[in-house]
C-alpha positions in Angstrom: 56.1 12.8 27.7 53.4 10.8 25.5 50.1 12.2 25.2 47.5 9.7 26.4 44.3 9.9 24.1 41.5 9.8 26.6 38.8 6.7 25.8 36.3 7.2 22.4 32.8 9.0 24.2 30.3 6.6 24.2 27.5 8.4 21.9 24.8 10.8 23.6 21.0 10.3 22.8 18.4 12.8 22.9 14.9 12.3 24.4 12.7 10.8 22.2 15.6 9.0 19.7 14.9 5.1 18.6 17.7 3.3 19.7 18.5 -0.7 19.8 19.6 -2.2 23.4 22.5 -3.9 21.7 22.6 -6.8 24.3 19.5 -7.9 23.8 18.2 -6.6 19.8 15.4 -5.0 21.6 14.1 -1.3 19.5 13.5 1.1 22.6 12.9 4.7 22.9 15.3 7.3 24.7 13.6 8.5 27.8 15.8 10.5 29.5 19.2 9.7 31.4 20.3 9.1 35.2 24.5 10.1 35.7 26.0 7.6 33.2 23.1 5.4 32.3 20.6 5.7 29.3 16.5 5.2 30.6 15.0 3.5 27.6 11.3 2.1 26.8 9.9 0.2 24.7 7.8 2.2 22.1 4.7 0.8 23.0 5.6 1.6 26.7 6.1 -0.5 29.4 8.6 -1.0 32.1 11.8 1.3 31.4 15.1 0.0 32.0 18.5 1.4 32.3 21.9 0.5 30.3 25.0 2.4 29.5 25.4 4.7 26.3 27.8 1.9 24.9 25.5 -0.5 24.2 23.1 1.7 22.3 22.8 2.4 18.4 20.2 4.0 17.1 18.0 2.8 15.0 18.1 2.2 11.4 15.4 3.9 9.1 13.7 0.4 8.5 13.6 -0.6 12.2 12.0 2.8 12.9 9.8 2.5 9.9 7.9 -0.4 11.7 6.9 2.5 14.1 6.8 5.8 12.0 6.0 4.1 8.8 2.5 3.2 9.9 -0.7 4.8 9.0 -2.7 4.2 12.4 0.5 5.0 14.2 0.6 8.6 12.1 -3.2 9.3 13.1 -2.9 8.5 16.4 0.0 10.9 16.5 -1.5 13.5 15.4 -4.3 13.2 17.7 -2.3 12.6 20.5 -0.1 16.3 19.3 -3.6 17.9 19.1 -4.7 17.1 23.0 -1.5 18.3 24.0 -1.8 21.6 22.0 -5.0 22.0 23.4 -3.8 21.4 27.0 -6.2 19.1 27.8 -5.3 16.7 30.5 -7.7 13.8 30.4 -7.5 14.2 26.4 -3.8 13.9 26.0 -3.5 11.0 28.4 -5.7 9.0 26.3 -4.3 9.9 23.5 -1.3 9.0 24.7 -2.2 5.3 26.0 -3.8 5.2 22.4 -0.6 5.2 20.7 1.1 3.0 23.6 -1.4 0.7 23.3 -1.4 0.2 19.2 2.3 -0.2 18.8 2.0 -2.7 21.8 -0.5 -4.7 20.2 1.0 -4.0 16.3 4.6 -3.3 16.6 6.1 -5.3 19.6 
């Protein structure tokens, strides 16, 4: 009897984790997954779309540095940390479309 190795896993993302859509080059942020498929967004937001684990990498260090690397990006981070710590609604929205909006309009 031959042992059948069973198929390589397809890698597993957390929330949050920069990944690249390998079919189409695009940088895209982990959202969150539905059974077998991967929800990913662009890090400026946007429309989410689904793909399978196998065509995800994540990110390199320079591709994310486009995003993390930024000073506006940092600020509006930490303000956007702050609302939330604070539990304001309203307040961490905005903060929130802040930071979607600037990587939108800088990074995309």
């Amino acid at each position: 009897m031959h042992d059948n190795p069973s198929p390589p896993e397809a890698m597993t993302y957390r929330e949050g984790t920069y990944v690249i859509d390998t079919r189409s080059g695009r940088m895209a942020q982990v959202m969150g997954t539905v059974g077998p498929r991967v929800q990913l967004r662009r890090p400026g937001g946007g429309r989410e779309w689904e793909v399978t684990p196998v065509a995800l990498r994540l990110a390199t260090r320079e591709e994310r540095a486009v995003v993390s690397g930024c000073a506006e990006c940092v600020a509006l981070r930490a303000a956007q940390r702050q609302a939330v710590d604070e539990g304001g609604t309203q307040q961490a929205v905005e903060a929130t479309t802040a930071v979607r909006r600037h990587v939108r309009e800088v990074h995309a």
